[in-house]
VEXBA-478037 format. One record per atom (N, C-alpha, C): x, y negated, z; residue number from 1; chain; atom name. Coordinates in Angstrom, 3 decimals, always signed. Layout:
BEGIN
         X         Y         Z  kekol  mipa  marti
         X         Y         Z    NUM     A     CA
...
// end
This chain:
BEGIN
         X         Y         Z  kekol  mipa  marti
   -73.469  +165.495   -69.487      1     A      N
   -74.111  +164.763   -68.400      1     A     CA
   -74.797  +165.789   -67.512      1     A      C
   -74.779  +165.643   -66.221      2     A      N
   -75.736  +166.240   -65.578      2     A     CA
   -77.015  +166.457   -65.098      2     A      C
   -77.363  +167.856   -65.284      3     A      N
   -78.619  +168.199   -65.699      3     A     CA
   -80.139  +167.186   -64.954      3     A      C
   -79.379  +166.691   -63.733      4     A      N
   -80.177  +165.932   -62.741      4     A     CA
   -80.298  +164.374   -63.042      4     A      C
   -79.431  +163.795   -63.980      5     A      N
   -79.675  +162.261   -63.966      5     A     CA
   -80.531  +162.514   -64.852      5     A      C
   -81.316  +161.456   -65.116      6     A      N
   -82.438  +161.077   -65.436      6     A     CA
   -82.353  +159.559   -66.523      6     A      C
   -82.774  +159.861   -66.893      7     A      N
   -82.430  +157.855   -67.781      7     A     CA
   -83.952  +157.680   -67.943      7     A      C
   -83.941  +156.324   -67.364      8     A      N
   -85.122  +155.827   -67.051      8     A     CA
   -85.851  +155.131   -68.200      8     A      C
   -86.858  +154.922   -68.362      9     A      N
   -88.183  +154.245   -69.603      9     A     CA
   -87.095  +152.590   -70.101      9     A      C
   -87.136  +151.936   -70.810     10     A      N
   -86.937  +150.934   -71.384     10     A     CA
   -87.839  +150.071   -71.242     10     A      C
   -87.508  +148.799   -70.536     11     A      N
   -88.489  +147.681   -69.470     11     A     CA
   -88.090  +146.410   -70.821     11     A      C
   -88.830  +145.163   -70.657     12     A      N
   -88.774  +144.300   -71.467     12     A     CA
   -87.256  +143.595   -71.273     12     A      C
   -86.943  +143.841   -69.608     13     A      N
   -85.552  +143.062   -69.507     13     A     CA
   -84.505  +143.908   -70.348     13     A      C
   -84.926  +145.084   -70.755     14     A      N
   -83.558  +146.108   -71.658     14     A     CA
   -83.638  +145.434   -72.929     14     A      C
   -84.510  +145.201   -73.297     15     A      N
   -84.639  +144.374   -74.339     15     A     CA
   -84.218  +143.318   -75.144     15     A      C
   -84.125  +142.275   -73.565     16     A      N
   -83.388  +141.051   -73.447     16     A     CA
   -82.044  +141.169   -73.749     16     A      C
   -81.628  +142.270   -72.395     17     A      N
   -80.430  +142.573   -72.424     17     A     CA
   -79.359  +143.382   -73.698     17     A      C
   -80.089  +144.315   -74.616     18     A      N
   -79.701  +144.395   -75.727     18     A     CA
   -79.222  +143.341   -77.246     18     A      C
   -80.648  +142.525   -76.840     19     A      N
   -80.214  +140.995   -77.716     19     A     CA
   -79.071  +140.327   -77.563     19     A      C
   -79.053  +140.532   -76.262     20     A      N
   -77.719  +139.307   -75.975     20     A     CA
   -76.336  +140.162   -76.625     20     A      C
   -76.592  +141.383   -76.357     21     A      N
   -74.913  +142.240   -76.687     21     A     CA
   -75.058  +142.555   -78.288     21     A      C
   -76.390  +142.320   -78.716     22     A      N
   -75.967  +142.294   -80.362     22     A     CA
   -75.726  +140.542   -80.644     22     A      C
   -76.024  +139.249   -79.935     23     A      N
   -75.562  +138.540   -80.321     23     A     CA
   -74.472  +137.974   -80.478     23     A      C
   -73.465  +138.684   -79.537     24     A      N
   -71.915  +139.145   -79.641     24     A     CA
   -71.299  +139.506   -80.921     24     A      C
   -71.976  +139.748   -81.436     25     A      N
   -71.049  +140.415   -82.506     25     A     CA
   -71.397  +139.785   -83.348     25     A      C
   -70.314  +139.364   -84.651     26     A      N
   -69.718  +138.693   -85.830     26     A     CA
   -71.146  +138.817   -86.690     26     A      C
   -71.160  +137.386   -87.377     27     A      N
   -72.209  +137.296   -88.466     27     A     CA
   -72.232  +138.497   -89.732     27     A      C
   -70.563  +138.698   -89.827     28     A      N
   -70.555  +139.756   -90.838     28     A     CA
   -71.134  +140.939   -90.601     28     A      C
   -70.566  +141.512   -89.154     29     A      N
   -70.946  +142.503   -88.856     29     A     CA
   -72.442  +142.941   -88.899     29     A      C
   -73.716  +141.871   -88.507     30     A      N
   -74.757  +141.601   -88.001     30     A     CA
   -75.159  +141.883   -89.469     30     A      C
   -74.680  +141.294   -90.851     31     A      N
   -75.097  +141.656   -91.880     31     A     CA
   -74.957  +143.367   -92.187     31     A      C
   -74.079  +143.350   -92.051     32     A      N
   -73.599  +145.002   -92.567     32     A     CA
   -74.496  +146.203   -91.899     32     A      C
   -74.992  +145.696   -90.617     33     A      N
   -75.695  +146.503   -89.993     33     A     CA
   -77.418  +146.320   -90.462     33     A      C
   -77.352  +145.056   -91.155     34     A      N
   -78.869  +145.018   -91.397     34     A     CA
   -79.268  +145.796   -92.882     34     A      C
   -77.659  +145.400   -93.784     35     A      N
   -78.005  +146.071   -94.626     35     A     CA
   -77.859  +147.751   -94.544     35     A      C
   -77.295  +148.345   -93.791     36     A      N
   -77.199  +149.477   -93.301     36     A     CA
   -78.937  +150.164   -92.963     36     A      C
   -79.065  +149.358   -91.879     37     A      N
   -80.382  +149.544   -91.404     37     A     CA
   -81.630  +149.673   -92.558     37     A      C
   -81.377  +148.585   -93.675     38     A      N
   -82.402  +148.425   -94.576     38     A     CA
   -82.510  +149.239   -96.031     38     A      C
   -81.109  +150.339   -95.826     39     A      N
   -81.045  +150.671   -97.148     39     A     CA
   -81.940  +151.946   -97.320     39     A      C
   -82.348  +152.095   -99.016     40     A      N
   -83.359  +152.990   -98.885     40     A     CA
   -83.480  +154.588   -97.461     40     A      C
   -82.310  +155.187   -97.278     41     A      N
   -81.835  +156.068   -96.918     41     A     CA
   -80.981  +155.748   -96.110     41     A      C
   -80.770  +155.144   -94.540     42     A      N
   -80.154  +154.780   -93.819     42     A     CA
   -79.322  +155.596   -93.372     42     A      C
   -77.983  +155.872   -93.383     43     A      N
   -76.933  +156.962   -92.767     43     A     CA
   -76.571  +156.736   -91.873     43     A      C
   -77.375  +157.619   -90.523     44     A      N
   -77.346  +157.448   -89.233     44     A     CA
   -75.703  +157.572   -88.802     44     A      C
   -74.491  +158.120   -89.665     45     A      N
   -73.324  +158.091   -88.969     45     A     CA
   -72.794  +156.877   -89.706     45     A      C
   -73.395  +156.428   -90.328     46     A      N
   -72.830  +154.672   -90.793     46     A     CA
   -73.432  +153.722   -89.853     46     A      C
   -74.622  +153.848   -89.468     47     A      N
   -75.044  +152.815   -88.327     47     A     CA
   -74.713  +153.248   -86.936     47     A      C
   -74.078  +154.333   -86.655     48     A      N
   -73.340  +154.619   -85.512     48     A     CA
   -72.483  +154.111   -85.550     48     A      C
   -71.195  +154.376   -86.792     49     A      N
   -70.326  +153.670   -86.411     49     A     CA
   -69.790  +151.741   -86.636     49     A      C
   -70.872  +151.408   -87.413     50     A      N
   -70.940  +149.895   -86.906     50     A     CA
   -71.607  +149.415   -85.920     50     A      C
   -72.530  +150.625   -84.995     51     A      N
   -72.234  +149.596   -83.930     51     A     CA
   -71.036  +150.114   -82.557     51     A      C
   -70.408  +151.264   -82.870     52     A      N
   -69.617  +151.728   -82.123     52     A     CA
   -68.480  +150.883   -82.187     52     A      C
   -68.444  +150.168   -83.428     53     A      N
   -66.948  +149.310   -83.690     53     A     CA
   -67.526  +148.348   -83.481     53     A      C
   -68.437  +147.280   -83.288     54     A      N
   -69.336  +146.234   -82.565     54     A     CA
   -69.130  +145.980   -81.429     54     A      C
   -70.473  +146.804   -81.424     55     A      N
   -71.258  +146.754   -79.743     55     A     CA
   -70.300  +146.842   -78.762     55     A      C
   -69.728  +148.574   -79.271     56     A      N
   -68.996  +148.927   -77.789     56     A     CA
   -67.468  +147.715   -77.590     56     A      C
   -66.495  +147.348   -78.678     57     A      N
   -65.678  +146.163   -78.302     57     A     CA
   -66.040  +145.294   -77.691     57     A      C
   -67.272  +144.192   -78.689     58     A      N
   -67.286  +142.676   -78.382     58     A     CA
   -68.037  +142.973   -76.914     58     A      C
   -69.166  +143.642   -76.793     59     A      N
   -69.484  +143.594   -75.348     59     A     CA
   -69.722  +144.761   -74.733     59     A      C
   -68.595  +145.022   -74.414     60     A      N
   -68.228  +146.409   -73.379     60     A     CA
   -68.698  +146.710   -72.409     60     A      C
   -67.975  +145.515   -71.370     61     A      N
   -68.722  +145.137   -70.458     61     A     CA
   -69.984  +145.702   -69.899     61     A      C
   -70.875  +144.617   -70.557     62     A      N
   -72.373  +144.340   -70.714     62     A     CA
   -72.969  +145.774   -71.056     62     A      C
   -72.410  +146.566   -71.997     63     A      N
   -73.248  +147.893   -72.180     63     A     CA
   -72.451  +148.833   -71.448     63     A      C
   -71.291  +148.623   -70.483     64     A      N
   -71.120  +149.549   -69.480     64     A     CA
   -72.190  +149.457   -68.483     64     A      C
   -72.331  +148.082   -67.973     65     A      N
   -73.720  +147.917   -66.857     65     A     CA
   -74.806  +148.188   -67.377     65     A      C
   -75.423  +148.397   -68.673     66     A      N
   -76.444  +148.752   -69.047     66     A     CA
   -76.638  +149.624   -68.869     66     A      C
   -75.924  +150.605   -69.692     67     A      N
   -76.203  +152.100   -69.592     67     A     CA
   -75.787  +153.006   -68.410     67     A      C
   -75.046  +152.109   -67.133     68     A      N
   -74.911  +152.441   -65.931     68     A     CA
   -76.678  +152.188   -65.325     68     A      C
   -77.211  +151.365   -65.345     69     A      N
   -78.465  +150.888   -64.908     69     A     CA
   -79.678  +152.073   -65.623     69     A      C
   -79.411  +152.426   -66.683     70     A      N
   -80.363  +153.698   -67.237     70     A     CA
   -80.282  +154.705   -66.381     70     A      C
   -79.299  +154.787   -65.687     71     A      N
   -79.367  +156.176   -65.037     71     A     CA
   -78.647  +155.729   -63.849     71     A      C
   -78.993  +154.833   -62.859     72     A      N
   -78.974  +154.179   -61.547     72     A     CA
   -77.836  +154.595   -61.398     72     A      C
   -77.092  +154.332   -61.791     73     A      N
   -75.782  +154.342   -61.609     73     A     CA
   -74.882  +152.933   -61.363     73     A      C
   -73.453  +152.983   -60.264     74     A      N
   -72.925  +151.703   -60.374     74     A     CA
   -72.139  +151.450   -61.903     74     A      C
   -71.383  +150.569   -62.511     75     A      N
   -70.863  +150.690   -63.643     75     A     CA
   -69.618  +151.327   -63.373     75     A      C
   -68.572  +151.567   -61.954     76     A      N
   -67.932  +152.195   -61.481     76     A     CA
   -67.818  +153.412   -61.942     76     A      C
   -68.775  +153.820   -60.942     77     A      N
   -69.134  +155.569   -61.224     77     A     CA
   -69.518  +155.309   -62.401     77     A      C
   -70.225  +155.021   -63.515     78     A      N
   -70.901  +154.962   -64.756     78     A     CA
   -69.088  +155.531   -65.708     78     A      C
   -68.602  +154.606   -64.844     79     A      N
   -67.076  +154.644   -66.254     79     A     CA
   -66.546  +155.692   -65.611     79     A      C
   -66.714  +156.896   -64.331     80     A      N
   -66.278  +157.843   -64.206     80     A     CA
   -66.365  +159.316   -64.479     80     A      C
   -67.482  +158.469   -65.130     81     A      N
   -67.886  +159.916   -65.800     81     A     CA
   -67.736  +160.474   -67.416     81     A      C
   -68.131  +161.960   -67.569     82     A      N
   -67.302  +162.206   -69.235     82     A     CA
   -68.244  +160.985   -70.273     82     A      C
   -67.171  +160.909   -71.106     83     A      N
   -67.355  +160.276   -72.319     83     A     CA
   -68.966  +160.957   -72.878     83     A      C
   -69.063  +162.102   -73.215     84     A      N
   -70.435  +162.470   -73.706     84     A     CA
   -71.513  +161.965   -72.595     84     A      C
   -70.907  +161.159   -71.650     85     A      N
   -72.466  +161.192   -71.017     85     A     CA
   -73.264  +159.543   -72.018     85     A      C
   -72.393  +159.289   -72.251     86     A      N
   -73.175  +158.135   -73.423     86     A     CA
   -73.556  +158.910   -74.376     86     A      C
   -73.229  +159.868   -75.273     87     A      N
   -74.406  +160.116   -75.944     87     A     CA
   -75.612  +161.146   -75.505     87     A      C
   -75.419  +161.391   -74.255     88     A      N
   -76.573  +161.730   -73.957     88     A     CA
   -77.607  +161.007   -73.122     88     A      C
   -77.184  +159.916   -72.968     89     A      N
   -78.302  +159.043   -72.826     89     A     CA
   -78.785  +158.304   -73.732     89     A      C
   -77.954  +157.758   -75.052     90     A      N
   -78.498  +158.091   -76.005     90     A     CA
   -79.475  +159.187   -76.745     90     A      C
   -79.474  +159.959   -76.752     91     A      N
   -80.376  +161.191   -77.061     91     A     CA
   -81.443  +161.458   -76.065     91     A      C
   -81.241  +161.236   -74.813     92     A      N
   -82.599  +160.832   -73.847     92     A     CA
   -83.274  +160.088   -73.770     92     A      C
   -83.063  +158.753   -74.578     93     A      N
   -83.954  +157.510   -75.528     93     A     CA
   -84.075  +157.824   -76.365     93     A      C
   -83.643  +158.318   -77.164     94     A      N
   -84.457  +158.691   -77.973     94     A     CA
   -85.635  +159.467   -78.623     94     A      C
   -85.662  +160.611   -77.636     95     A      N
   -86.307  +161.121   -76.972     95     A     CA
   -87.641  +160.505   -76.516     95     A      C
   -87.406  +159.853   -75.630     96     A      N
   -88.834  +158.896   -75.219     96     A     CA
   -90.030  +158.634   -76.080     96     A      C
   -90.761  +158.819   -75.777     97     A      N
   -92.241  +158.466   -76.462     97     A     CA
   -91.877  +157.101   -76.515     97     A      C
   -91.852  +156.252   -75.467     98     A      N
   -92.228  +154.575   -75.972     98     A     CA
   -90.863  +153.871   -76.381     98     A      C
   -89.839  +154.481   -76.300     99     A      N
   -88.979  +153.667   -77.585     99     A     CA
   -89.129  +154.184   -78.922     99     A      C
   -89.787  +155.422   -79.584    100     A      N
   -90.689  +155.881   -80.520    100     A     CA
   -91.314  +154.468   -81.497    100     A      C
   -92.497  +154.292   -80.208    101     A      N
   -93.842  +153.220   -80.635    101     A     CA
   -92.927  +152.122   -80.038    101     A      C
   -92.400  +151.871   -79.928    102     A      N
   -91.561  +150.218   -79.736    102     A     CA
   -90.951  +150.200   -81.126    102     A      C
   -89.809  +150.479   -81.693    103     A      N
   -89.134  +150.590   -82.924    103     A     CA
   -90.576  +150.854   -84.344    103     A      C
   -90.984  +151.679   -83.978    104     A      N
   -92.244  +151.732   -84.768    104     A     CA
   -93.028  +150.425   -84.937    104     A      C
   -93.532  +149.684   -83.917    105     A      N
   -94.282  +148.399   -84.016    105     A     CA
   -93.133  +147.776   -84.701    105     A      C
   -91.475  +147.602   -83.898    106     A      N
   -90.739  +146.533   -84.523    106     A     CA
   -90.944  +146.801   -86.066    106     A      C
   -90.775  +147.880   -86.520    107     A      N
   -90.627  +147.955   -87.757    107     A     CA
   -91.911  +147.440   -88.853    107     A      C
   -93.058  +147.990   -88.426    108     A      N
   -94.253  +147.160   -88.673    108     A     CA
   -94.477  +145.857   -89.148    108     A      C
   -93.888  +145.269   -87.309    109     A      N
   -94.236  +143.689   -87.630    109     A     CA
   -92.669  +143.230   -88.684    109     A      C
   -91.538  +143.287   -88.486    110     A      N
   -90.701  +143.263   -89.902    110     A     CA
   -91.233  +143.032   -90.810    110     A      C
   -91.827  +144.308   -91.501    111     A      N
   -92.379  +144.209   -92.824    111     A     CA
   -93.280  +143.696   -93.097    111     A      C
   -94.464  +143.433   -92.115    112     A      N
   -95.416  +142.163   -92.249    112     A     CA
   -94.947  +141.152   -92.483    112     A      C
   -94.084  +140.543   -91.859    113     A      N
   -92.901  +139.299   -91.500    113     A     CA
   -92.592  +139.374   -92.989    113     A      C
   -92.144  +139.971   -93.596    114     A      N
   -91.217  +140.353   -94.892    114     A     CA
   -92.430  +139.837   -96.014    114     A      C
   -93.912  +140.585   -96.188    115     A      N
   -94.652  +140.355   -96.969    115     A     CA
   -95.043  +138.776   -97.390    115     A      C
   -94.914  +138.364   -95.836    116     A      N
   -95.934  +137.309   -96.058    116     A     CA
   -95.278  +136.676   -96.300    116     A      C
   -95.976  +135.389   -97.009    117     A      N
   -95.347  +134.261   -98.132    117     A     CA
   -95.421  +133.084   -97.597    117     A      C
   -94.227  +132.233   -97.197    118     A      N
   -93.846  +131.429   -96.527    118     A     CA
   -94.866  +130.006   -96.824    118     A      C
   -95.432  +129.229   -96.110    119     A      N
   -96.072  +128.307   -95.776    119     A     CA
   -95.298  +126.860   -96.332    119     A      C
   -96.191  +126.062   -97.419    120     A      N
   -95.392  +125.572   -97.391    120     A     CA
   -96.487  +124.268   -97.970    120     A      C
   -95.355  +123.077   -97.426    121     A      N
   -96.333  +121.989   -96.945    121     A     CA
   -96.570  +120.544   -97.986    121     A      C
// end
């Protein structure tokens, strides 16, 4: 990617917009990734590639305009450019301080969520 684009902070609508393109994808899949996600020792090239065989199929689309919109780009030009420039906007979120403390809180409130003992009437 070039040295000059920029990928911009993560707004509440990226948020939105991420939900919807994981709700695309298959109940199975949605499991496999949670148990992925949840296992003691999560293997970051196992949760890459379920959601690379996911995400990027069922909604293509949708995360071409996304990750065209990270870096003000049309989805046009977005798809004209090299293949590594997705993972380096990947790696420039990650990067970020506040998707850091965003994933951090999510993870938090999870396990609060997880502790507490269901209400019951």
């Amino acid at each position: 990617m070039e040295n000059d684009i920029e990928v911009r902070a993560l707004l509440v609508e990226d948020v939105f917009a991420i939900a919807r393109m994981l709700g695309k994808i298959t109940k199975g899949v949605r499991q496999e990734l949670a148990s992925t996600l949840t296992a003691k020792k999560p293997n970051p090239t196992e949760i890459g590639m379920v959601l690379f065989q996911s995400v990027f199929t069922v909604a293509e689309e949708d995360l071409k305009a996304w990750l065209a919109t990270l870096i003000g780009k049309e989805k046009a030009e977005f798809e004209a450019m090299p293949a590594t420039t997705i993972l380096d906007i990947v790696e420039k979120l990650v990067e970020q301080e506040d998707i850091k403390t965003f994933f951090a809180k999510a993870s938090s409130l999870v396990n609060k969520l997880a502790a507490a003992k269901p209400i019951t009437g």
